[in-house]
C-alpha positions in Angstrom: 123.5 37.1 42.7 121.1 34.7 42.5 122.0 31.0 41.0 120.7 30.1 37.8 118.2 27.3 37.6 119.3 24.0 37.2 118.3 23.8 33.6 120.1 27.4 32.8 123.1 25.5 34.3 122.8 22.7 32.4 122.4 24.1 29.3 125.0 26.3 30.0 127.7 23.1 30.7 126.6 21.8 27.2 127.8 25.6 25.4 130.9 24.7 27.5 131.3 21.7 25.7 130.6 23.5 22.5 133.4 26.0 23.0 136.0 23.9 24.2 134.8 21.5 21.0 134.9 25.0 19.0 138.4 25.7 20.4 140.1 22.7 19.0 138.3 22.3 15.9 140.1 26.2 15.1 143.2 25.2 16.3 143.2 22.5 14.1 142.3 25.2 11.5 145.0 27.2 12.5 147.7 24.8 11.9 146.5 23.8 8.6 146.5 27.6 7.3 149.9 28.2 9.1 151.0 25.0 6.1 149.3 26.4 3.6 151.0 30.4 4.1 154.4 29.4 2.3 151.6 27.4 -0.8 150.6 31.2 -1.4 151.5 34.2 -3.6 149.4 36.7 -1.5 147.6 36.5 1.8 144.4 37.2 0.1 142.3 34.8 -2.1 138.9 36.8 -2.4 137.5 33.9 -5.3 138.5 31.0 -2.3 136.6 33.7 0.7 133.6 34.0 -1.7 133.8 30.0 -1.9 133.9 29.5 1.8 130.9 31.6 2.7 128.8 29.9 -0.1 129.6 27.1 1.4 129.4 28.2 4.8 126.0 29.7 4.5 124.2 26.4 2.5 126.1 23.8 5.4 123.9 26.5 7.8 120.8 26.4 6.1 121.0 22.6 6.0 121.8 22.7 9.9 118.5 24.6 10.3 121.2 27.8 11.5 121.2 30.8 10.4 123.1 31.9 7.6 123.6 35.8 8.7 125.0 34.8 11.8 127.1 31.8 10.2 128.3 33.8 7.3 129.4 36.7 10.2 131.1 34.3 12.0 133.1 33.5 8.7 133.9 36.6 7.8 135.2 37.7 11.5 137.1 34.0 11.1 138.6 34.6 7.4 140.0 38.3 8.8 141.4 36.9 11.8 143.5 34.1 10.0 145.3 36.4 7.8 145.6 39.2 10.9 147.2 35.2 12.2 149.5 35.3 9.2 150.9 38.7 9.1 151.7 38.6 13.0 153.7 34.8 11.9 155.8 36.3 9.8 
């Protein structure tokens, strides 16, 4: 296979960067929902979801991102904290 070009490769070390930035920032996220699991009544808060992707989707359109994709992400990352919860029972 051929080797990318050198700017390819470049910007491909600076999405590394991103990721591994990406990575701790939702571990951090992690621990701080693994606190707040014994603050709750029930896993599921679908007034606080709603809040999040509001918010979510105007910090994206500030960013210049776009909100479908952010608000996606969100969604997938909301779902996969409580699937986080139930298994850290």
């Amino acid at each position: 296979m051929k080797e990318p070009s050198p700017r390819l490769a470049a910007l491909r070390r600076r999405i590394d960067v991103l990721d591994r930035r990406v990575v701790r920032l939702l571990a951090a996220r992690l621990r701080i929902v693994r606190a707040i699991k014994p603050l709750k009544s029930r896993l599921r808060d679908p007034r606080r979801e709603a809040k999040i992707l509001r918010g979510v989707v105007r910090e994206a359109r500030h960013r210049g991102a776009d909100p479908v994709f952010v608000a996606a992400v969100y969604r997938a990352l909301l779902g996969a904290s409580r699937s986080f919860l139930r298994r850290r029972v």
